[in-house]
C-alpha positions as CSV (number, residue, x, y, z in Angstrom):
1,X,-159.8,28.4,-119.4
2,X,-156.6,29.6,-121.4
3,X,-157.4,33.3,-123.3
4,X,-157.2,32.9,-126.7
5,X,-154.9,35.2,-128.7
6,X,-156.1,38.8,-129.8
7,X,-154.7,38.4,-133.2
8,X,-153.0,36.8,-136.1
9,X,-149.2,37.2,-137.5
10,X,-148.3,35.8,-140.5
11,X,-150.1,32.4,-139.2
12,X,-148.9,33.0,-135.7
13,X,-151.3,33.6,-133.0
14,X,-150.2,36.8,-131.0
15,X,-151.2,38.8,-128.1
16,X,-151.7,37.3,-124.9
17,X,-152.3,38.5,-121.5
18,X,-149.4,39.3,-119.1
19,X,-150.3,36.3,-116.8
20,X,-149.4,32.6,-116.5
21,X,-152.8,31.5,-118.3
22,X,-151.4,33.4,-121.4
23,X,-147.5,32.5,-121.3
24,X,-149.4,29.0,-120.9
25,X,-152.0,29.7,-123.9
26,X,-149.2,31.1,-126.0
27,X,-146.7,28.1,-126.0
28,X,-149.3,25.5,-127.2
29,X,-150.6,28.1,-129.7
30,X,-146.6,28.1,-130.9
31,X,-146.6,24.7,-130.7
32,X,-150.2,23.8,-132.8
33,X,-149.3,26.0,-135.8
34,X,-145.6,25.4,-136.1
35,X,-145.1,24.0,-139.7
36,X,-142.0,21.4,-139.1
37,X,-142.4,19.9,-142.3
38,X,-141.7,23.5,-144.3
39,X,-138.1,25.0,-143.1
40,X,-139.0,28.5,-145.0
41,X,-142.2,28.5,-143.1
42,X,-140.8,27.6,-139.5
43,X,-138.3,30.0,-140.0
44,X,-140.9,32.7,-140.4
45,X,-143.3,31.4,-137.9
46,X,-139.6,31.3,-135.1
47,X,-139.4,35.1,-136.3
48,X,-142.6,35.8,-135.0
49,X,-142.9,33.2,-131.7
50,X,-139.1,34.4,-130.7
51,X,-137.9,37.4,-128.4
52,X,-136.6,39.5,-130.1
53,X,-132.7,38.8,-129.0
54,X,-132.9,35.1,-129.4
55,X,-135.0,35.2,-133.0
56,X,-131.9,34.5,-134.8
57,X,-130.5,31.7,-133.1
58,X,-134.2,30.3,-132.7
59,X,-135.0,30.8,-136.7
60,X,-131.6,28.4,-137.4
61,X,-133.0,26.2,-134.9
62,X,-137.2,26.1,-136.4
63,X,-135.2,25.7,-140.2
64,X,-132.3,22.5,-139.2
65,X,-135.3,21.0,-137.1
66,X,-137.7,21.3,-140.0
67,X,-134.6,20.1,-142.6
68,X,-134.2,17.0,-139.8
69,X,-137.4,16.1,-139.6
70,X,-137.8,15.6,-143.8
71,X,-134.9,14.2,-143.7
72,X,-135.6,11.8,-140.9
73,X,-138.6,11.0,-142.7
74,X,-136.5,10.3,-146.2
75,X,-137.8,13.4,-147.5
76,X,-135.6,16.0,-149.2
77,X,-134.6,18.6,-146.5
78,X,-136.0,21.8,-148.2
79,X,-139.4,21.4,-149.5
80,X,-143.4,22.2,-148.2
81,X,-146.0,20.5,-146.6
82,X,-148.8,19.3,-148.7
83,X,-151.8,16.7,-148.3
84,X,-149.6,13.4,-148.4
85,X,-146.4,15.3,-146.0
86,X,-147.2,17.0,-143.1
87,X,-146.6,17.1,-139.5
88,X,-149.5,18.3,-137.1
89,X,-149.6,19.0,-133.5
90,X,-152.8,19.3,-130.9
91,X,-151.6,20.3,-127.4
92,X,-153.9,18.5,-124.9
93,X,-152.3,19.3,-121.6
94,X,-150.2,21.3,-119.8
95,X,-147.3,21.3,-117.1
96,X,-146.0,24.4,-115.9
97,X,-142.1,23.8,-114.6
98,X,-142.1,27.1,-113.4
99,X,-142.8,31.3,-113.6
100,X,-141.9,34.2,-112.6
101,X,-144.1,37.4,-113.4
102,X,-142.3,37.3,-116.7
103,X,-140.4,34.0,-117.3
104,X,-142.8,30.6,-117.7
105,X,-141.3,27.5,-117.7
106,X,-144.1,25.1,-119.2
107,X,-144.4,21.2,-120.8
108,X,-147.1,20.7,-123.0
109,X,-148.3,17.0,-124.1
110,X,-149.6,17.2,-127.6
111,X,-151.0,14.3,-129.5
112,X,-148.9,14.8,-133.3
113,X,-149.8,13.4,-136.6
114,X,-147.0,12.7,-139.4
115,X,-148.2,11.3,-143.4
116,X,-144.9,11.0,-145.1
117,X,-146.2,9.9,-148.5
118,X,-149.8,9.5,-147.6
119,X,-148.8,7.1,-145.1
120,X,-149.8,8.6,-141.4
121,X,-148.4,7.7,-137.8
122,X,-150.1,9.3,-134.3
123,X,-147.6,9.8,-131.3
124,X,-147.9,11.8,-128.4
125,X,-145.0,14.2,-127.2
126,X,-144.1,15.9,-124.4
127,X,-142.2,19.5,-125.3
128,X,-140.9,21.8,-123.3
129,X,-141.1,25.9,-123.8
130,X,-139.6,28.5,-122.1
131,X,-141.3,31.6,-122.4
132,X,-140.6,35.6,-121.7
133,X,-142.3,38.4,-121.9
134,X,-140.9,41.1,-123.8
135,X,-142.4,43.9,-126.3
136,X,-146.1,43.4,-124.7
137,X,-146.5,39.4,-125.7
138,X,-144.9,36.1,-124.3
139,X,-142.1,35.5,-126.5
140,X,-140.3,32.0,-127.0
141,X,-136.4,32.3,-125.1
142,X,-133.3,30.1,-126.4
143,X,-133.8,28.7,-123.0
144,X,-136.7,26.9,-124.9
145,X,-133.4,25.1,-127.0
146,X,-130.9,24.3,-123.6
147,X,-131.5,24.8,-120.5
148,X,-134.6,22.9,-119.6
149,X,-135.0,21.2,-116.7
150,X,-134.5,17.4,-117.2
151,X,-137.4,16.6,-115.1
152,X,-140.1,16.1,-117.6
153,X,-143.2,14.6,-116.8
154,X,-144.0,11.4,-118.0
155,X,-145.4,11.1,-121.6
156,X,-148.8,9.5,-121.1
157,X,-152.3,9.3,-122.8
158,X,-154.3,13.2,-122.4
159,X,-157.2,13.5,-120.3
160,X,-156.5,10.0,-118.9
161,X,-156.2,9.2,-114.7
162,X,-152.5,8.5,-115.2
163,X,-152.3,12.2,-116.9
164,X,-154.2,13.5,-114.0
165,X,-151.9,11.9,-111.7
166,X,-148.9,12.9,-113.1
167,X,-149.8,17.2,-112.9
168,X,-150.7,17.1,-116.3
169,X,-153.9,19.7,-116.9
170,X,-155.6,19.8,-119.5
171,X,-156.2,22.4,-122.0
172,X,-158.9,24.5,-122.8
173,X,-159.3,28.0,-124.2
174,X,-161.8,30.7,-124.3
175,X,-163.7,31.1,-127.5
Protein backbone atom coordinates (compact mmCIF):
# COMPACT_ATOMS: atom_id res chain seq x y z
CA UNK A 1 0.00 0.00 0.00
CA UNK A 2 1.40 3.49 -1.24
CA UNK A 3 0.53 6.50 1.66
CA UNK A 4 -1.67 8.83 0.30
CA UNK A 5 -0.63 12.48 0.46
CA UNK A 6 -1.40 14.65 3.66
CA UNK A 7 -2.59 17.58 1.69
CA UNK A 8 -3.60 19.50 -1.24
CA UNK A 9 -1.61 22.50 -3.29
CA UNK A 10 -3.19 24.30 -5.76
CA UNK A 11 -4.52 20.73 -7.24
CA UNK A 12 -1.21 19.05 -6.36
CA UNK A 13 -1.17 16.38 -3.96
CA UNK A 14 1.68 17.12 -1.36
CA UNK A 15 3.29 15.61 1.64
CA UNK A 16 4.58 12.33 1.58
CA UNK A 17 6.68 10.21 3.76
CA UNK A 18 10.48 10.24 3.65
CA UNK A 19 10.52 6.58 2.27
CA UNK A 20 10.51 4.85 -1.14
CA UNK A 21 6.61 3.99 -0.78
CA UNK A 22 6.08 7.86 -0.80
CA UNK A 23 8.79 9.12 -3.47
CA UNK A 24 6.83 6.09 -5.29
CA UNK A 25 3.18 7.43 -4.19
CA UNK A 26 4.20 10.95 -5.03
CA UNK A 27 5.36 10.45 -8.76
CA UNK A 28 2.03 8.75 -9.90
CA UNK A 29 0.09 11.35 -7.82
CA UNK A 30 2.26 13.99 -10.21
CA UNK A 31 1.57 12.09 -12.92
CA UNK A 32 -2.56 11.52 -12.35
CA UNK A 33 -3.35 15.26 -11.86
CA UNK A 34 -0.97 16.77 -14.36
CA UNK A 35 -3.20 18.87 -16.72
CA UNK A 36 -1.18 18.48 -20.33
CA UNK A 37 -3.95 19.81 -22.19
CA UNK A 38 -3.73 23.44 -20.22
CA UNK A 39 -0.02 24.97 -20.42
CA UNK A 40 -1.06 27.78 -17.68
CA UNK A 41 -2.13 25.06 -15.50
CA UNK A 42 0.94 22.55 -15.93
CA UNK A 43 3.02 25.37 -15.50
CA UNK A 44 1.55 25.91 -12.02
CA UNK A 45 1.03 22.30 -11.12
CA UNK A 46 5.53 21.92 -12.41
CA UNK A 47 5.80 24.89 -9.73
CA UNK A 48 4.46 22.89 -7.09
CA UNK A 49 5.73 19.04 -8.21
CA UNK A 50 9.43 20.59 -8.81
CA UNK A 51 12.46 21.10 -6.44
CA UNK A 52 12.91 24.05 -5.83
CA UNK A 53 16.28 24.60 -8.04
CA UNK A 54 14.91 22.82 -11.13
CA UNK A 55 11.19 24.56 -10.92
CA UNK A 56 12.10 26.86 -13.60
CA UNK A 57 13.54 24.76 -16.06
CA UNK A 58 10.75 22.09 -15.28
CA UNK A 59 7.72 24.82 -15.55
CA UNK A 60 9.19 25.61 -19.39
CA UNK A 61 9.19 22.06 -19.79
CA UNK A 62 5.16 21.16 -18.20
CA UNK A 63 4.13 24.54 -20.58
CA UNK A 64 6.08 23.48 -24.33
CA UNK A 65 4.85 19.78 -23.48
CA UNK A 66 1.34 21.05 -22.83
CA UNK A 67 1.72 23.65 -26.07
CA UNK A 68 3.02 20.14 -28.09
CA UNK A 69 0.52 18.10 -27.11
CA UNK A 70 -2.52 20.65 -28.38
CA UNK A 71 -0.63 21.15 -31.09
CA UNK A 72 -0.01 17.50 -31.85
CA UNK A 73 -3.51 17.07 -31.51
CA UNK A 74 -4.38 20.22 -34.06
CA UNK A 75 -5.44 22.18 -31.27
CA UNK A 76 -4.27 25.77 -30.80
CA UNK A 77 -1.18 25.64 -28.37
CA UNK A 78 -2.53 27.91 -25.56
CA UNK A 79 -5.86 27.14 -24.47
CA UNK A 80 -7.77 24.80 -21.47
CA UNK A 81 -9.07 21.60 -21.03
CA UNK A 82 -12.77 21.19 -21.18
CA UNK A 83 -15.33 18.23 -21.65
CA UNK A 84 -14.63 17.52 -25.51
CA UNK A 85 -10.32 18.23 -24.95
CA UNK A 86 -8.66 16.70 -22.31
CA UNK A 87 -5.83 14.38 -21.52
CA UNK A 88 -6.18 12.03 -18.38
CA UNK A 89 -3.78 9.75 -16.76
CA UNK A 90 -4.38 6.60 -14.22
CA UNK A 91 -1.07 5.12 -13.02
CA UNK A 92 -1.54 1.38 -12.56
CA UNK A 93 1.88 0.20 -11.83
CA UNK A 94 5.07 0.86 -10.81
CA UNK A 95 8.89 0.23 -11.49
CA UNK A 96 11.36 1.59 -9.34
CA UNK A 97 14.84 2.06 -11.49
CA UNK A 98 16.48 3.02 -8.46
CA UNK A 99 16.84 4.99 -4.76
CA UNK A 100 18.84 6.23 -2.54
CA UNK A 101 17.52 7.49 0.98
CA UNK A 102 16.72 10.65 -0.97
CA UNK A 103 16.89 10.17 -4.79
CA UNK A 104 14.09 7.56 -6.48
CA UNK A 105 14.45 6.64 -9.74
CA UNK A 106 10.85 5.12 -10.67
CA UNK A 107 8.66 4.13 -14.11
CA UNK A 108 5.18 4.25 -13.77
CA UNK A 109 2.69 2.50 -16.45
CA UNK A 110 -0.42 4.57 -16.57
CA UNK A 111 -3.41 3.79 -18.83
CA UNK A 112 -4.17 7.77 -20.49
CA UNK A 113 -7.21 8.95 -22.11
CA UNK A 114 -7.16 11.79 -24.89
CA UNK A 115 -10.97 13.44 -26.55
CA UNK A 116 -9.70 15.99 -28.95
CA UNK A 117 -13.04 17.29 -30.12
CA UNK A 118 -15.20 14.74 -28.32
CA UNK A 119 -13.46 12.19 -30.08
CA UNK A 120 -11.48 9.83 -27.35
CA UNK A 121 -8.44 7.42 -27.82
CA UNK A 122 -7.01 4.95 -24.68
CA UNK A 123 -3.15 4.20 -24.61
CA UNK A 124 -1.05 3.06 -22.12
CA UNK A 125 2.46 4.72 -21.33
CA UNK A 126 5.30 4.09 -19.63
CA UNK A 127 6.93 7.44 -17.92
CA UNK A 128 9.82 7.84 -16.12
CA UNK A 129 10.31 10.24 -12.86
CA UNK A 130 13.07 11.10 -10.98
CA UNK A 131 12.44 12.25 -7.72
CA UNK A 132 14.36 14.04 -4.64
CA UNK A 133 13.69 14.96 -1.51
CA UNK A 134 14.11 18.40 -0.52
CA UNK A 135 12.08 21.00 1.80
CA UNK A 136 10.30 17.94 3.65
CA UNK A 137 8.43 16.30 0.37
CA UNK A 138 9.66 14.33 -2.79
CA UNK A 139 10.19 16.86 -5.24
CA UNK A 140 10.33 16.17 -9.23
CA UNK A 141 14.43 16.68 -10.40
CA UNK A 142 15.37 17.89 -14.12
CA UNK A 143 16.86 14.48 -14.04
CA UNK A 144 13.08 13.52 -14.61
CA UNK A 145 13.73 15.65 -18.30
CA UNK A 146 17.49 13.85 -19.25
CA UNK A 147 19.21 11.62 -17.72
CA UNK A 148 17.02 8.54 -17.40
CA UNK A 149 18.11 5.38 -17.83
CA UNK A 150 17.21 3.97 -21.28
CA UNK A 151 16.25 0.73 -19.86
CA UNK A 152 12.58 1.06 -19.64
CA UNK A 153 10.45 -1.73 -19.02
CA UNK A 154 8.36 -2.85 -21.53
CA UNK A 155 4.95 -1.09 -22.01
CA UNK A 156 2.39 -3.86 -21.45
CA UNK A 157 -1.29 -4.24 -20.34
CA UNK A 158 -1.58 -3.40 -16.03
CA UNK A 159 -2.28 -6.07 -13.69
CA UNK A 160 -1.73 -8.58 -16.48
CA UNK A 161 0.97 -11.93 -16.09
CA UNK A 162 3.19 -10.22 -18.75
CA UNK A 163 3.17 -7.01 -16.28
CA UNK A 164 3.93 -9.26 -13.46
CA UNK A 165 6.68 -10.69 -15.39
CA UNK A 166 8.23 -7.83 -16.41
CA UNK A 167 8.76 -6.14 -12.42
CA UNK A 168 5.91 -4.13 -12.96
CA UNK A 169 3.79 -3.76 -9.40
CA UNK A 170 0.94 -2.60 -9.20
CA UNK A 171 -0.43 0.33 -7.45
CA UNK A 172 -2.48 0.77 -4.57
CA UNK A 173 -2.76 3.46 -1.90
CA UNK A 174 -4.00 3.82 1.54
CA UNK A 175 -7.30 5.48 1.94
Amino acid sequence: MLPKPKDVKDGVPVGYPHTLEGAISAAAHYGDVLDLFNPKAAEQQARVMAAPNHRMMLETYMVQSAQTARTNEGLPADGESDNANFITTQSRAYHVANSTADSVTVWILMDCQTSVRGVARSTTQVRGVVLVWTDGDWKMSLRTLDGLPDNAPKNVTPNSQNAAQEGWRSLAYEK
